[in-house]
C-alpha positions in Angstrom: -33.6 -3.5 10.9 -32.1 -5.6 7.8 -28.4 -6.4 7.9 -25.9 -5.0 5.7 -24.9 -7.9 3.8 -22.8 -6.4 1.4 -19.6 -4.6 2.5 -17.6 -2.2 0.7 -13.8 -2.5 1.1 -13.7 1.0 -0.8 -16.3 3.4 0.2 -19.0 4.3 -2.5 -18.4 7.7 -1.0 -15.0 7.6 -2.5 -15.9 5.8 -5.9 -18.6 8.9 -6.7 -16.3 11.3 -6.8 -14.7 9.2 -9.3 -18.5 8.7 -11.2 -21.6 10.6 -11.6 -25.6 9.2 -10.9 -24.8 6.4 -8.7 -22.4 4.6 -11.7 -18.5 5.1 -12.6 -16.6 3.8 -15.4 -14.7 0.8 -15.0 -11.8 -0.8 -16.8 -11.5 -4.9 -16.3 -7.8 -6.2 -16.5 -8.1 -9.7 -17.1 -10.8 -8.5 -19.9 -9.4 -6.0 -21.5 -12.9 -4.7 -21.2 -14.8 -1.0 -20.4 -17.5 -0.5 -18.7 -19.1 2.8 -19.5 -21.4 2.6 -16.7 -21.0 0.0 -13.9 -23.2 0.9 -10.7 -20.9 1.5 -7.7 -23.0 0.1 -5.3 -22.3 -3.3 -6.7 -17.9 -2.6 -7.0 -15.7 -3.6 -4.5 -17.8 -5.4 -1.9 -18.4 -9.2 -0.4 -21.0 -10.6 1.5 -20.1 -10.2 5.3 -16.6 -9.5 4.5 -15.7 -8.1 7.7 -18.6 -10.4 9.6 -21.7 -11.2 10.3 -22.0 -9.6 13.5 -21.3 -6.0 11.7 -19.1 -4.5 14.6 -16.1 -4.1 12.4 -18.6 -2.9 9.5 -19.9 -0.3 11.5 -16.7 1.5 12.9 -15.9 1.3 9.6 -18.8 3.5 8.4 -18.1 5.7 11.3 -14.8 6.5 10.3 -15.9 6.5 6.3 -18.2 9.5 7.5 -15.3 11.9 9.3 -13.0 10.6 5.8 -15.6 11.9 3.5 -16.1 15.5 5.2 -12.3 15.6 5.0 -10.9 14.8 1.7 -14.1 16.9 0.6 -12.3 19.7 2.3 -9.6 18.5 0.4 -10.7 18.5 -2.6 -13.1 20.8 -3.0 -11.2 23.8 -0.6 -7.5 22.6 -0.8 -7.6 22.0 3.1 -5.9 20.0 5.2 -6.6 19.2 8.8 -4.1 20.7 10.7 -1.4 18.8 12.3 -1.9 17.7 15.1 -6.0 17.0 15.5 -8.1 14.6 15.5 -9.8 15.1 11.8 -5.7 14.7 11.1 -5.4 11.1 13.0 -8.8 10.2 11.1 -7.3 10.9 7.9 -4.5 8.9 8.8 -6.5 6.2 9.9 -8.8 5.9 7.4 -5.5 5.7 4.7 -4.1 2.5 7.1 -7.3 1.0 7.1 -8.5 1.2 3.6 -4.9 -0.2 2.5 -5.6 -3.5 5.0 -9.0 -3.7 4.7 -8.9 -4.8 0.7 -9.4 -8.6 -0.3 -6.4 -8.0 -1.8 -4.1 -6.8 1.5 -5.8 -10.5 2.4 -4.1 -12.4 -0.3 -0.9 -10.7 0.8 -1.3 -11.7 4.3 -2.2 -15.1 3.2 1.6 -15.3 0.6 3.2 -13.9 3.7 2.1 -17.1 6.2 2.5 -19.7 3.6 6.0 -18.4 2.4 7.1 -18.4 6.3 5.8 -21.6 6.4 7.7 -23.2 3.8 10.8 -21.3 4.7 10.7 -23.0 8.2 9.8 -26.3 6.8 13.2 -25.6 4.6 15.3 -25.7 6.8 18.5 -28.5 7.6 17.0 -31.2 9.4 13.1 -29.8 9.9 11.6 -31.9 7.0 12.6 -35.7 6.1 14.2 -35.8 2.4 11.9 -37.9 1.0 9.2 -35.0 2.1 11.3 -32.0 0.9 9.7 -32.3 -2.9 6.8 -31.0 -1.7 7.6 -28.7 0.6 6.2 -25.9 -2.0 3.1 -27.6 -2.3 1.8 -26.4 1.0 -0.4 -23.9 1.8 -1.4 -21.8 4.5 -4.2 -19.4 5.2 -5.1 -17.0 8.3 -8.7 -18.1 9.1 -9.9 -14.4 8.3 -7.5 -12.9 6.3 -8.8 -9.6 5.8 -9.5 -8.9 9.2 -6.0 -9.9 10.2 -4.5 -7.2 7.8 -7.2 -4.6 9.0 -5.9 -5.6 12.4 -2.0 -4.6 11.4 -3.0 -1.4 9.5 -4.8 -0.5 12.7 -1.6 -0.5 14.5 0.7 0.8 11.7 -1.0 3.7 10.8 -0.1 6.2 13.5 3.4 5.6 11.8 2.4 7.7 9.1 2.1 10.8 11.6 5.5 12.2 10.4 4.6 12.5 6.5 4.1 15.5 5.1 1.2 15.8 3.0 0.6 18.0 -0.7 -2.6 17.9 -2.2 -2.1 17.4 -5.9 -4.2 19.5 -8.7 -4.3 18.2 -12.1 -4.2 20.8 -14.6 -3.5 18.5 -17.8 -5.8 16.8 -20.3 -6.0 13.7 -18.3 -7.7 12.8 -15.2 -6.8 10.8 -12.9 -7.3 6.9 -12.1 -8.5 4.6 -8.9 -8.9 0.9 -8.3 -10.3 -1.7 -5.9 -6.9 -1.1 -3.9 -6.5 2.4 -4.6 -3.9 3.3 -1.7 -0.1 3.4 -2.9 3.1 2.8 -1.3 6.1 3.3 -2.7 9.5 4.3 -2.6 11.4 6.3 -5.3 14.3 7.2 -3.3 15.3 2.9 -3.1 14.4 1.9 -6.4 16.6 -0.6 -7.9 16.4 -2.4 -4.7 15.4 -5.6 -4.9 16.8 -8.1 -2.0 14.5 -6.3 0.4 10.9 -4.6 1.0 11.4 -1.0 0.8 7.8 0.1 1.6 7.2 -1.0 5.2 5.4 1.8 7.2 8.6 3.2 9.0 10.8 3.0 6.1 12.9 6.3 5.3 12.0 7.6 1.5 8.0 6.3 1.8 5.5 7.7 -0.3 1.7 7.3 0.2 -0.5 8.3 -2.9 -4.1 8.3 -3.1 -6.4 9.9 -5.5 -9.4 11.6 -4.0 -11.0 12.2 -7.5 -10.2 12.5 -11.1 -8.5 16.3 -10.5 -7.1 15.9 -7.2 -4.7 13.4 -5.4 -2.9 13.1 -1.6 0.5 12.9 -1.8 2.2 12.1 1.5 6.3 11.8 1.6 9.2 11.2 4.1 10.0 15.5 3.9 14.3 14.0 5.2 14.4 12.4 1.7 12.1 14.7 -0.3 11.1 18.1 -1.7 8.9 19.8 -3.3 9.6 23.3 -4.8 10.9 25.7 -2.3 12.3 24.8 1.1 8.8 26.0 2.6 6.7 23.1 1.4 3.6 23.8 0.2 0.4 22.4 0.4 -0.6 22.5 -3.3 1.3 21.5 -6.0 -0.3 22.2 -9.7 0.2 19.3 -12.3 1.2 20.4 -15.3 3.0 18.0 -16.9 0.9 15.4 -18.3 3.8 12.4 -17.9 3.2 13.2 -14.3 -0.1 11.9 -14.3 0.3 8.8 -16.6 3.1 7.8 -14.0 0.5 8.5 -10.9 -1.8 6.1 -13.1 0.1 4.1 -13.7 0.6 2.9 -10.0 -2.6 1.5 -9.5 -1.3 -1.4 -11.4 0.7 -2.3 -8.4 -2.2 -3.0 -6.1 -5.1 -3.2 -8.1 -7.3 -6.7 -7.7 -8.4 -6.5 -11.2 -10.9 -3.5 -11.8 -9.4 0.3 -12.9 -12.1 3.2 -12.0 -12.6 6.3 -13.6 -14.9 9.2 -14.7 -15.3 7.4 -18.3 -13.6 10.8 -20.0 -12.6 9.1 -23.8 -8.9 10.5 -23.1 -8.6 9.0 -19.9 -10.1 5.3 -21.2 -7.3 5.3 -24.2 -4.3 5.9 -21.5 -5.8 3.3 -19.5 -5.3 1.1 -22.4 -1.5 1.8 -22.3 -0.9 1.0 -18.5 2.2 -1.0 -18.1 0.6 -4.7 -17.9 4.0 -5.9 -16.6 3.3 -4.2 -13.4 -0.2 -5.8 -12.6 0.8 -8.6 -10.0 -2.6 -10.7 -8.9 -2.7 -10.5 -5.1 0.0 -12.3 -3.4 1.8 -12.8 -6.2 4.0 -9.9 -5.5 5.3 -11.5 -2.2 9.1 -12.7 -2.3 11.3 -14.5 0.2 14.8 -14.5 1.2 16.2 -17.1 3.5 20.4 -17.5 4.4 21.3 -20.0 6.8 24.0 -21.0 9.1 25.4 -24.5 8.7 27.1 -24.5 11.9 24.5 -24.0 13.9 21.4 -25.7 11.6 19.7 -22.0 11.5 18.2 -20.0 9.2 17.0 -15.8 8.9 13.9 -15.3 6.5 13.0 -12.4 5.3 9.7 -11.8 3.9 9.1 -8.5 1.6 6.6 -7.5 -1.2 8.5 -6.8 -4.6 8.4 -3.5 -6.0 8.6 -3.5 -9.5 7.1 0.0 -10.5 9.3 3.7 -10.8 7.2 6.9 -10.1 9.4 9.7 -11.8 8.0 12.9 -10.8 8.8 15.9 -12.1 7.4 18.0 -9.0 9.5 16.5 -6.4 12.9 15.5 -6.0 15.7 14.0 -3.6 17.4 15.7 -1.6 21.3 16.1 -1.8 22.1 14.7 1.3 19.9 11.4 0.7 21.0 11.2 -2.7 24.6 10.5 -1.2 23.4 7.8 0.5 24.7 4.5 -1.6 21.6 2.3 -2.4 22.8 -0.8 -0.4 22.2 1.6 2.7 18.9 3.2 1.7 16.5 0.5 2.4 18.0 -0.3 5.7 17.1 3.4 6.6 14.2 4.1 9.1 11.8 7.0 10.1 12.7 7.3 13.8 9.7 9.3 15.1 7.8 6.1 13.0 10.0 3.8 15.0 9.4 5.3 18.2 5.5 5.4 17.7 5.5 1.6 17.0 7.3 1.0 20.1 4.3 2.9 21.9 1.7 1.6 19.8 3.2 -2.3 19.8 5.9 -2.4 22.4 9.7 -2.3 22.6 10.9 -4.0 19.2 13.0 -6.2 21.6 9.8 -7.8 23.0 8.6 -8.4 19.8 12.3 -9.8 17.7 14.6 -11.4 17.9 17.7 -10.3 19.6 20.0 -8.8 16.7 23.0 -9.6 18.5 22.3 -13.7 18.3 22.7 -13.1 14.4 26.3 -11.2 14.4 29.6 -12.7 13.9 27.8 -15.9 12.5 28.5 -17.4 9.1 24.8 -16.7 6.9 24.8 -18.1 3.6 22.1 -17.4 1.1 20.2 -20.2 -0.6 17.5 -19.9 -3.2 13.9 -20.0 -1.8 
């Protein structure tokens, strides 16, 4: 039997309901450029991305297969898998893994390592001053980058469990939009944050959006932080509002590697024109660093974080009152605790895996640009 050579990192499953006869529209970025008719077996693949011995290819078409009977039920019957089974924990895992499985989660995995790396080479006394110039010349890449993020997503996404999900109907003259990266996290409740990553998987006030076609889209939210209508949430929510969708869109430019998809609707292909262009950030670009050290002791604390430049106003779901009295400072250092307690069991006690918080209090820290 002939190899797969060629694998997807977004299921062709998923792109058709975006296209019609085997091709979908497609919008280039760097271009500027439509493409009325692009086939989607030829988008978002790479020769033996995930290897050449197809073991990682394979489970992924396995759990491609149980995704596709389920968003179908989600799209075409408003159903979700109830909570808890095991079409549920497929869902969730096929989300996970198609946000770390994207050339794209690669470059970000690759950012991370080399902005570490420089941040440890930074510090007093590491790095001879003669050498310090080109500190930010290096570089450093994870052998397989892709399949080191597919590895973390694999362990993170059991931390979505406590989400609650809407299914999203579009109702206005728009449709909606995918890319090559096409899953979405994000975090209205901290915007305006910016010293720290807001996003991570156990974060309070996560969102998780991904479109499932151009008339429906999965919404998942952190339900301490957010509502939706009535206190009973439900499990539709009609879209009305056409700004609603333009903002969904408008996500995408957040993640994307380059290439919008649609359905090639004439109305849809002129918003696409106006997304925000200030938003796109190429792969790894959107990784930042903050580093504070202690003089006394020669030490330093890096943090690593994506930036989040992007706002998702929604008219359909709003903040709570309690977490709207929370003062920003203290929103982005707020956690999930069912998602903190199912990392433990997924990854081990946090205080096997960090450092001890204690060595870090009472110190002096000073920040100091990267």
């Amino acid at each position: 039997m002939a190899q797969n050579k060629n694998h997807h990192f977004v299921p062709q499953f998923y792109l058709r309901r975006f296209g019609a006869d085997r091709f979908v529209a497609l919008y280039n970025i760097a271009r500027g450029q439509h493409v009325p008719r692009a086939s989607i077996a030829g988008q978002c693949q790479r020769p033996y991305l995930y290897g050449k011995d197809q073991v990682i290819e394979k489970a992924l078409c396995e759990l491609e297969g149980a995704a596709a009977r389920i968003t179908a039920d989600i799209v075409e019957r408003h159903q979700l898998p109830a909570e808890p089974s095991k079409e549920d924990a497929a869902l969730l895992h096929f989300i996970s893994y198609q946000w770390g499985r994207t050339p794209a989660a690669g470059e970000i995995a690759n950012a991370m390592v080399t902005k570490m790396s420089r941040a440890i080479l930074k510090a007093p006394g590491v790095v001879p001053d003669d050498l310090r110039q080109h500190i930010d010349e290096v570089d450093v890449r994870h052998a397989d980058p892709v399949l080191f993020s597919l590895t973390l997503a694999g362990s993170l996404g059991p931390m979505l469990l406590d989400l609650h999900k809407v299914i999203l109907v579009n109702e206005t003259e728009l449709e909606f939009i995918t890319s090559d990266a096409p899953v979405i996290m994000h975090n209205a409740w901290c915007e305006g944050v910016t010293w720290q990553g807001t996003t991570g998987f156990a974060s309070s006030g996560l969102q998780v959006l991904l479109p499932l076609s151009p008339r429906r889209a999965l919404l998942m939210f952190d339900r301490d932080v957010y509502a939706v209508g009535c206190k009973q949430a439900p499990v539709t929510v009609d879209i009305r509002n056409a700004a609603d969708v333009e903002a969904i869109n408008a996500m995408q430019m957040t993640t994307t590697q380059g290439n919008i998809y649609y359905s090639g609707d004439a109305r849809t292909a002129s918003s696409i024109n106006q997304l925000p262009r200030s938003w796109y950030q190429p792969a790894g670009t959107s990784v930042a660093v903050q580093r504070a050290i202690d003089d006394d002791a020669g030490s330093q604390l890096v943090h690593l974080y994506q930036k989040v430049v992007a706002r998702l106003p929604l008219s359909f779901l709003r903040v709570k009152k309690k977490a709207s009295s929370v003062p920003l400072k203290q929103r982005a250092r707020q956690y999930r605790q069912l998602a903190l307690a199912v990392d433990e069991m997924m990854r081990g006690p946090r205080e096997q895996r960090y450092a001890a918080p204690e060595t870090a209090i009472g110190r002096v820290w000073k920040g100091v640009p990267d």
